[in-house]
N, C-alpha and C positions, 0 to 999 in steps of 0.2 A: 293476102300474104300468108303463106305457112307456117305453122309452127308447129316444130317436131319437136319430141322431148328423148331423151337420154334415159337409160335405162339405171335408176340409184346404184349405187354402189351395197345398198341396202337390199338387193335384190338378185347380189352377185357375190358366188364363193372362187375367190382364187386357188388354183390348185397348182401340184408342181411343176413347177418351171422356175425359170428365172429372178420372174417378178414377183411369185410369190416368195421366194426368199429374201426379195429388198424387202417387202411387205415386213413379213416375222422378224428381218433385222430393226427395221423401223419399230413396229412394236416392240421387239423384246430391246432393241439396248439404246435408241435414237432417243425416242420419248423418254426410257428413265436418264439417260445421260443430258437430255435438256434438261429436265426436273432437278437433279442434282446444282447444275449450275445455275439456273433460277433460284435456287435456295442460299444456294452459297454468295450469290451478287445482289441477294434483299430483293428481290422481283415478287417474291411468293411476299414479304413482307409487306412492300409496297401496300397490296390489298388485304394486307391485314389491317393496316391502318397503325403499324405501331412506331412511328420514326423518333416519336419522342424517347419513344422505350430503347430502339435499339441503336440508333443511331444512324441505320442507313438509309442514306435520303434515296427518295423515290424519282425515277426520272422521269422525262415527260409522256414518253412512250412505254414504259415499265408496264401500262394495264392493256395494252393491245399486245405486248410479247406473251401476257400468262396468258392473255383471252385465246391466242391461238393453238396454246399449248391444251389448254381444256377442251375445245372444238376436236384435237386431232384425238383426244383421249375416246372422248364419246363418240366417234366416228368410229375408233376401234373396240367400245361399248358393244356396237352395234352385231358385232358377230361374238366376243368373247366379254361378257361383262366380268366373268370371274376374274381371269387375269390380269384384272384395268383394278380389282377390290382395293387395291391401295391408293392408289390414283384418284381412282371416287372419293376416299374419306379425305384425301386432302382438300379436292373442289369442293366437296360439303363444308368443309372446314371454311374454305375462303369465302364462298358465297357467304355464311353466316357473318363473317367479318364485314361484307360487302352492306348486307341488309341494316347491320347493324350504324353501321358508319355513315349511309345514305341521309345525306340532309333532307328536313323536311320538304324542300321545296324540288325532292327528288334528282337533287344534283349528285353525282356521283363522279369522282377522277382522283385518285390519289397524290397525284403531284399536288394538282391548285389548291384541294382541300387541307395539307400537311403544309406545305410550302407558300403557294402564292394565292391564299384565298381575293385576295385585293384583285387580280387578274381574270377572275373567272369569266369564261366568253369573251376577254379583251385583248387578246394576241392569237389571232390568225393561225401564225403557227406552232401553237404551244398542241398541236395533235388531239385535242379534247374530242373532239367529231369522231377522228379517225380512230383513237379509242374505243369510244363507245359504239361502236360499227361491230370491230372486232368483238366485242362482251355482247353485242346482240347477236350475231351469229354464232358464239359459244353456246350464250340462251338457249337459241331453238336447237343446237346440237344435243344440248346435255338433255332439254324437256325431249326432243326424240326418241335421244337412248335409254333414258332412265325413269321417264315420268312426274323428274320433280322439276315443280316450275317458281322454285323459291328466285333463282337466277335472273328467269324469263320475267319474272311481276318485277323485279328490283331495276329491270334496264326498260321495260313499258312504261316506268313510274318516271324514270330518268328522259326518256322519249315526251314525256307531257310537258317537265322544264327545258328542252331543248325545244318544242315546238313553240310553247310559251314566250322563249327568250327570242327566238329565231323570228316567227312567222304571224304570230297574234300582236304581242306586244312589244318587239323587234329593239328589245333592248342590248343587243347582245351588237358589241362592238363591230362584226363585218358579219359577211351575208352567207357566203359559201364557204366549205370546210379547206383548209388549206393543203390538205391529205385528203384526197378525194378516198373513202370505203365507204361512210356510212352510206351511201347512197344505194349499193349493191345490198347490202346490209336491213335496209328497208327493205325492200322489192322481197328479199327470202322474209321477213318478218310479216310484211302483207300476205306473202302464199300461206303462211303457215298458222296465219291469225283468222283472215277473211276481214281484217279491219283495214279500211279504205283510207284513213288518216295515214297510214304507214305509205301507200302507193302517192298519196296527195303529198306529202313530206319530201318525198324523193324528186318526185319532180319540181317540185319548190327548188331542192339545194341545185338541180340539173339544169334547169330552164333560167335559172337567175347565173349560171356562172357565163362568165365573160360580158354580163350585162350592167356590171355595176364597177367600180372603181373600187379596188380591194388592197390593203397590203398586201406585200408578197415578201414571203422572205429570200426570192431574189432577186429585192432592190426593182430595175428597172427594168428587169427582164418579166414582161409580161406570159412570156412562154414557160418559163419556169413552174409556174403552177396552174397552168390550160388557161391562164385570165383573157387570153391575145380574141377569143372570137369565143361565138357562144356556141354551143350546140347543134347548131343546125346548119353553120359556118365551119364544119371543120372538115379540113379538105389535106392535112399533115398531122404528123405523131411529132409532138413537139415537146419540152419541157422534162422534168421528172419521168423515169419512164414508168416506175411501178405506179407512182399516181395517176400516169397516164392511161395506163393500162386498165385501173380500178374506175378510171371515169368513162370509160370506152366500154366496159362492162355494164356500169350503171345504166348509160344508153343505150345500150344492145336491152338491157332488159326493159325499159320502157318504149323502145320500138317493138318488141314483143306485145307489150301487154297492149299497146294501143292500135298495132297494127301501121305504126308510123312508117311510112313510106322513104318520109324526106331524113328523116334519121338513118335509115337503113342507108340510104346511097351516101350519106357523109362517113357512116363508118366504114363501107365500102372504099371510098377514098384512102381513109386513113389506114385499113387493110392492108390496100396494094402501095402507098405509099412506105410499110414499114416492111412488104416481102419482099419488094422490088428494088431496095436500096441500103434497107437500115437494119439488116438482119445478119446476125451473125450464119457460118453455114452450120453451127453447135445449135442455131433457134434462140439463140442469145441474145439480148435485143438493149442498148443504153451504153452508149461508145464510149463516155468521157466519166471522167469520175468527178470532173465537176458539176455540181448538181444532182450527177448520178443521172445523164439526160442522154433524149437522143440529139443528133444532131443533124447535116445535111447528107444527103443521098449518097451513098459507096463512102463515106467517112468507117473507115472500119478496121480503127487501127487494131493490130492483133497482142503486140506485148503491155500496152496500156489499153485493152480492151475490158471495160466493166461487168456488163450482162451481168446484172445483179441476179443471186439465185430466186431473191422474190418476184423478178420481170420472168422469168421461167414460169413461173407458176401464175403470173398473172396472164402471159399472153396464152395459158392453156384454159384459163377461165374466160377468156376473150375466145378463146377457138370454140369454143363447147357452146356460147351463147350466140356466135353466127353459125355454128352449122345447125341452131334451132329453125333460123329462117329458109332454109334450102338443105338441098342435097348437095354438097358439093365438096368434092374430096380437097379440094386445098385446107381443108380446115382439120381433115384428119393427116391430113401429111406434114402440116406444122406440127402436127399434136405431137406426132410420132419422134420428128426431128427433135425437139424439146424434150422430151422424156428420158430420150437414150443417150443424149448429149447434155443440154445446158444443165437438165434437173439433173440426170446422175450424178456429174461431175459436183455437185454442189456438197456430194457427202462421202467422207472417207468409206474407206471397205469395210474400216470394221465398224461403222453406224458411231461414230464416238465424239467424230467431228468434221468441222465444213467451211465450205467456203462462202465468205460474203459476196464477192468479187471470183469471175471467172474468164481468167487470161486464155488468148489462144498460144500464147510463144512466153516462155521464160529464158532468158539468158541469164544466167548468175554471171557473168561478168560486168552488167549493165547495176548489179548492186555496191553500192559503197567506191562508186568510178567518182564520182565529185570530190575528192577528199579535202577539198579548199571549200566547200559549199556548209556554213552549217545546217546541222542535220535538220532542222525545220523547215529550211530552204529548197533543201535537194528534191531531185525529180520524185515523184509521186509513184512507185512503183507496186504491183499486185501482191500481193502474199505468198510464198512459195509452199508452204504449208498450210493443213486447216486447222480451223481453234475449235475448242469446245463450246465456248461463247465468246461473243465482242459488249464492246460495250454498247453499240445497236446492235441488237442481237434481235434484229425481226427476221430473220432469214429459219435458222433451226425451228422454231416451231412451225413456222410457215408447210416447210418442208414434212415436216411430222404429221399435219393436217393431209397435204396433199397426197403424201403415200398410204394415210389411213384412211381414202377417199378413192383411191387409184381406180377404183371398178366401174369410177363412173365414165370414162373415156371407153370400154368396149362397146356397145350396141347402141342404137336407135331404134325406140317404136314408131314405125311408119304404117301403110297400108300390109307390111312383110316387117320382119328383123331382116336390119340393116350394122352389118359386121365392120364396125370403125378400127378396131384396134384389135393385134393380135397379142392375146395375153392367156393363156393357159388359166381357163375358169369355166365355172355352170354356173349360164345368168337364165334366170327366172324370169321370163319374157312373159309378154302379152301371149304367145302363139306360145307359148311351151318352155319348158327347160331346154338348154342348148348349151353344146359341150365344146368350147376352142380347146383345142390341142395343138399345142404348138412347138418348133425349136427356129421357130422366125428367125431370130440375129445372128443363128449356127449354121442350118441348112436352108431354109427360104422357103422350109416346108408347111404347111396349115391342115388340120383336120378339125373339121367344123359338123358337129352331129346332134339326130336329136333323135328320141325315140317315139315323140305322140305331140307332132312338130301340124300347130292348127292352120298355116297359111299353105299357100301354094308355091311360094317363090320367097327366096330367100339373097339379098344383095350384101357383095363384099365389096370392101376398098381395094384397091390396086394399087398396090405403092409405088411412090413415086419414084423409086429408082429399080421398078422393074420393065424387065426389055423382053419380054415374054413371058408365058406361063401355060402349064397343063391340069387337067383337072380332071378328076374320075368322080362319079357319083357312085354309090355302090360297087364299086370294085371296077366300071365301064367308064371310057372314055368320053366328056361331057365337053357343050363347048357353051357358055351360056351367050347373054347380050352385054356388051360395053355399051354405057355412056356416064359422060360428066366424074369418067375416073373411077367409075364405079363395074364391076359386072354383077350381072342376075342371071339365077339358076332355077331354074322350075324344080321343085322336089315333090319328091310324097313324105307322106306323116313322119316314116322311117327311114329315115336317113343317113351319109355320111358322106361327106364331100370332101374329099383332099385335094388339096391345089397347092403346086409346087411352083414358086415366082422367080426361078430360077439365080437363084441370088451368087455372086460373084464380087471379087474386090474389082476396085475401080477406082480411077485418079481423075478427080472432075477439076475445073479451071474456074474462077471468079469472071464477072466481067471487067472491061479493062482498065474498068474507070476507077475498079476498089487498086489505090495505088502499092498500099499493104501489099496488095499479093499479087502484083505485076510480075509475071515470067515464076512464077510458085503455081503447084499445085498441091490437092491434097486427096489423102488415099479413104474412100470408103468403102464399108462391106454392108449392103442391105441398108439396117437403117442407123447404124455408126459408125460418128466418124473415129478413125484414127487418127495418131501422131507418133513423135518420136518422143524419145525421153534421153538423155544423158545418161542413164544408168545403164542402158542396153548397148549404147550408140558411139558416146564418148562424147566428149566436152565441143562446146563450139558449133552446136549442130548447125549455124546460116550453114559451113563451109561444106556441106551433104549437098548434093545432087542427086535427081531420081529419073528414068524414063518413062512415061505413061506404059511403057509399053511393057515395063517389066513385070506386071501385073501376070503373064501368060508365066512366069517361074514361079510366083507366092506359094509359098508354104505354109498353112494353117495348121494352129496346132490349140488345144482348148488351155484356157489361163483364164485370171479373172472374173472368177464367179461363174463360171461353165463358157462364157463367151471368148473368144479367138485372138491369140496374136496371130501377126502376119508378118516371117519373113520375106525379102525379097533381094534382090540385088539393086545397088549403087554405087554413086561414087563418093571419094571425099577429094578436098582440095588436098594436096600434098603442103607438109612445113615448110615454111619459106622466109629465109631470113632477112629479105628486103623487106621496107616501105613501100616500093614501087618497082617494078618492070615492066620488061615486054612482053604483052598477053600471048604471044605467040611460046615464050617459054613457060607461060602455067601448065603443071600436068595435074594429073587426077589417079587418084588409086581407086582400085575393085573394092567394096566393103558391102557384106551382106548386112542388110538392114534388119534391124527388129521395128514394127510399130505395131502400138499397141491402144487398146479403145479408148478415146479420149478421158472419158468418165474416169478412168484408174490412174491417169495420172496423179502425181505428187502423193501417192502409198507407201515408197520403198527409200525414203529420206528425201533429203535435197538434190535436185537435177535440174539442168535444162530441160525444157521442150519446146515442142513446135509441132504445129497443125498444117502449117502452108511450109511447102517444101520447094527448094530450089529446084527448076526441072531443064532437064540436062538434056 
């Protein structure tokens, strides 16, 4: 079995484009506006250890929100430590807190420690695990970028009482962590240690879940948190989806490391089980907001649609650890899908704030319609705006990590560099430096160069919503090999390849079984999707009609961070002062449509929207 690796993000300087300005948004105002509201909601506190002092209690997730907020620091350490100087003195600051706080028997969690020391390892789902997951992945982030491993010895010392209570002397009220991370969390602590306990630890938590009878915190539903089959038995994405996701991670990396066969073809299952039914077409993935879970095949409702921003970012760390085992483009075509849809959309424009939850359709008239309901009762509706923070607030740093990491989704080292993502950078490959140029989501165009380039051949991805393409090597027309969604191009040392994927809007259909968007379609261009918004449109958008066909009038014009809105023509239903008639007397007016890229919705105040469009 193969195993291919991914080129660090440590290894790759983004350059201008797009991305690189989500990149510098994210650094310069994402992470200090998390930070501000970590400090202001007692988060930074929490791991001070001072609740007696200050009075704000610590919540139970409070040390995996900073954990990932320091991980995305040191991530962005990694090319600019001067700019991070501030940021640094504070993690110095809180680790000292950390070490200092650290019971002797190397437990560390600021809720149970301040709060419920009576409970420590005896509730399931009090997040202790998933915790200290998150702080050991900060660890080896911050020891990466900065060399100090006060962090990394204070969560290894913590790792001895969780093996202690877990695994030797198994005092610890249940078996596997209720929040599946740590588990991912070992596996990078083994690469990064060479200590074998950390890879034996994991498969401990991995190989014992769905083997034992476990609380769950929900109740009787054994899917809820992966309990229903163990590992080697999973054949559906079921339960939690981010937990889901983090446990599907976990196992992709010890079918890595062991070469597990029978692993691979369960998460194979699980795979095509969640692209083949449970997938939003944003790459958005966890239908219901109860539980925050998936649920059964084409369930895909769009205005009470979840797709938590953390399932974004977990099914992109699920993408990146199966396309370790093979070559094969579905795994960079989810990447892509998710990046320019569910992750964008998670963060306002100007980096300040986000969404927990990500609807495909808002109607403001579906708000405050109960008015006999009270309000604890009423339907469960999305947010129409983003916040700075919630009060689970694991989404914003999440998000802060993932775009201070963004470089790791371009390249693979294979027998050649193999070109996964087109993002405008110089990645520092095995065979050479090598230059993406890109205006990918504008024109559909790629320039891919190098100047003292060591292999012979060099393979791109071919996205999945291209319908041809052309390609010049040095200035001459080239034609290279397709397979498995991939093409390969023979080059010499000096090169420059540009290939143009001909990119156009277009109005793709659901299958017929998602009943959400029976007789709707929806409009994309390359690799984003669009919608409508009320602000452009006007109120009530179900009552829009569109033809697939009106795509050959679109009018593009650049908005949105350099990327495109697309006029077009449609219809609206005309005002009608009945309840009912006869369909023979409905008429429809001309209305030139704006739609605009998913991601920017809810920027410009309150509005409807909508991604599936009535089609006329």
């Amino acid at each position: 079995m193969e195993n291919f690796d991914f080129v660090s993000f440590r290894h790759v300087e983004l350059e201008n484009g797009f991305w690189q300005k989500r990149y510098e948004l994210n650094k310069a105002v994402s992470v200090k506006s998390v930070r501000d509201r970590f400090e202001d909601s007692g988060r930074f506190d929490a791991l001070r250890f001072n609740f007696l002092k200050t009075g704000k209690r610590p919540h139970i997730f409070y040390d995996s929100d900073v954990a990932k907020w320091i991980e995305a620091v040191a991530y962005l350490m990694e090319h600019d430590r001067k700019a991070m100087h501030e940021h640094e003195a504070l993690i110095d600051e809180l680790v000292t807190c950390m070490a200092a706080a650290q019971r002797e028997d190397g437990y560390l969690n600021s809720f149970h420690q301040q709060i419920e020391p009576q409970n420590i390892f005896q509730k399931r789902g009090n997040h202790e695990l998933y915790c200290c997951g998150h702080l050991v992945e900060a660890a080896i982030a911050y020891d990466k970028a900065t060399g100090k491993r006060a962090l990394l010895d204070v969560m290894e010392r913590y790792l001895d009482c969780i093996e202690k209570a877990f695994i030797t002397e198994k005092t610890a009220a249940f078996v596997t962590p209720g929040h599946e991370e740590l588990e991912l969390a070992l596996y990078k602590l083994y690469r990064h240690t060479g200590n074998e306990k950390y890879r034996n630890m994991a498969e401990f938590f991995l190989t014992n879940r769905g083997k034992v009878i476990e609380d769950t915190v929900y109740a009787d539903a054994l899917k809820g948190c992966q309990d229903d089959v163990d590992i080697y038995h999973l054949r559906e994405a079921n339960g939690h989806s981010v937990r889901a996701l983090y446990l599907y991670s976990g196992i992709a990396d010890m079918a890595l490391e062991n070469g597990d066969k029978a692993l691979k073809a369960a998460l194979d299952s699980v795979w095509n089980d969640m692209t083949s039914g449970k997938m939003y077409i944003t790459g958005g993935v966890g239908s219901t907001y109860r539980t925050e879970s998936f649920t059964v095949p084409f369930d895909l409702p769009n205005h009470t649609a979840y797709a938590e921003s953390c399932c974004a970012i977990a099914f992109i760390l699920f993408a990146l650890r199966m396309r370790r085992f093979k070559r094969d483009a579905k795994y960079g075509h989810l990447i892509e899908r998710v990046l320019y849809n569910a992750l964008l959309s998670s963060t306002s424009l100007d980096g300040r704030s986000f969404f927990y939850v990500n609807p495909l359709e808002i109607a403001l008239e579906e708000y405050g319609r109960e008015t006999a309901v009270p309000l604890k009762n009423r339907e469960r509706l999305p947010k129409t705006a983003r916040q700075e923070v919630f009060s689970c607030s694991c989404c914003p740093p999440n998000i802060n990590r993932m775009l201070a990491s963004l470089g790791d989704v371009i390249c693979f080292d294979e027998e050649h560099a193999v070109i996964e993502q087109y993002i405008s950078a110089t990645v520092h490959s095995t065979f050479g430096d090598i230059r993406v140029a890109e205006s990918y989501a504008i024109s559909g165009k790629v320039t891919v160069s190098s100047k003292a380039y060591t292999a012979d051949k060099i393979t791109l991805r071919l996205p999945e919503w291209n319908r041809g393409h052309t390609a010049k090597m040095n200035g001459k027309p080239i034609y290279g090999t397709e397979k498995d969604g991939y093409i390969t191009f023979e080059v010499p040392c000096d090169f420059t390849l540009e290939i143009d994927f001909a990119i156009a809007p277009r109005f793709v259909a659901s299958n017929p079984c998602v009943r959400a968007n029976a007789g709707r379609v929806a409009l994309t261009y390359g690799p984003v999707v669009y919608c409508l918004e009320g602000v452009d449109n006007g109120p009530r958008l179900n009552r829009i009609s569109v033809s697939p066909d009106a795509v050959r009038d679109a009018v593009l014009a650049p908005d949105f961070h350099g990327l495109l809105s697309i006029r077009l023509p449609g219809k609206r239903d005309c005002d009608c002062t009945q309840l009912y008639f006869d369909a023979q007397a409905a008429n429809t007016s001309p209305v030139q449509l704006k739609f605009i890229p998913y991601f920017a919705f809810a920027n410009r105040g309150e509005s409807d929207m909508l991604v599936w469009v009535r089609r006329d």
